[in-house]
C-alpha positions, 0 to 999 in steps of 0.5 A: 189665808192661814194655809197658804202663809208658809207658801211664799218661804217654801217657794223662795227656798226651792228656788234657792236650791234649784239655783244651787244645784244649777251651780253644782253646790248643791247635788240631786236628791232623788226619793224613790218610792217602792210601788207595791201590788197594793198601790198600784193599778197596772193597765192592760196592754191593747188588744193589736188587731191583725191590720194593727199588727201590719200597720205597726211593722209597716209603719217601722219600714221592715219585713216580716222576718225582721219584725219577727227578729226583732220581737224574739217571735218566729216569722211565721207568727208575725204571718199568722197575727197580720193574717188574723189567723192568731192574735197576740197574747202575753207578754207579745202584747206588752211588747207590740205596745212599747214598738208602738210608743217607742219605736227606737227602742228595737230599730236601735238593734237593727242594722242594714247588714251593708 
């Protein structure tokens, strides 16, 4: 039980800090810590099939030249992916990725023009 000995005061002492900074004595500390191509393994984006591509832009409740605006694509690149003519690549993947998890990060530039 030799290894946990110290765990006790380590916690109290966290937790004395934890209400410190909750009483503004205290402010955050942050370490950030430089992620290098040596440590790191990025995942690739999904591949968006075409009904994947029409489900996402249907799903966001806009047209296809609005999907392709908000993308930075032209329209008829956004006809061509939901027609399987041509699947995304690139950066489009990524892209097609975050709509996918965080839709709000584009619907927040869209307006209804009214």
């Amino acid at each position: 039980m030799a290894r946990n000995d110290g765990f006790g005061e380590m916690l109290i002492g966290a937790l004395e800090e934890a209400v410190e900074h909750q009483q503004g004595r205290l402010s955050a500390r942050v370490d950030r810590v430089e992620i290098t191509a040596r440590g790191a393994v990025v995942s690739p984006p999904p591949r968006y099939s075409a009904e994947r591509v029409r489900s996402l832009r249907k799903g966001l409740g806009v047209s296809q030249p609005v999907f392709a605006g908000m993308l930075n694509v032209s329209g008829s690149t956004v006809r061509a992916w939901e027609q399987g003519a041509r699947e995304p690549d690139g950066p489009s993947l990524r892209l097609l990725q975050v709509v996918e998890q965080h839709p709000d990060a584009l619907l927040s530039h869209v307006s209804n023009g009214s």
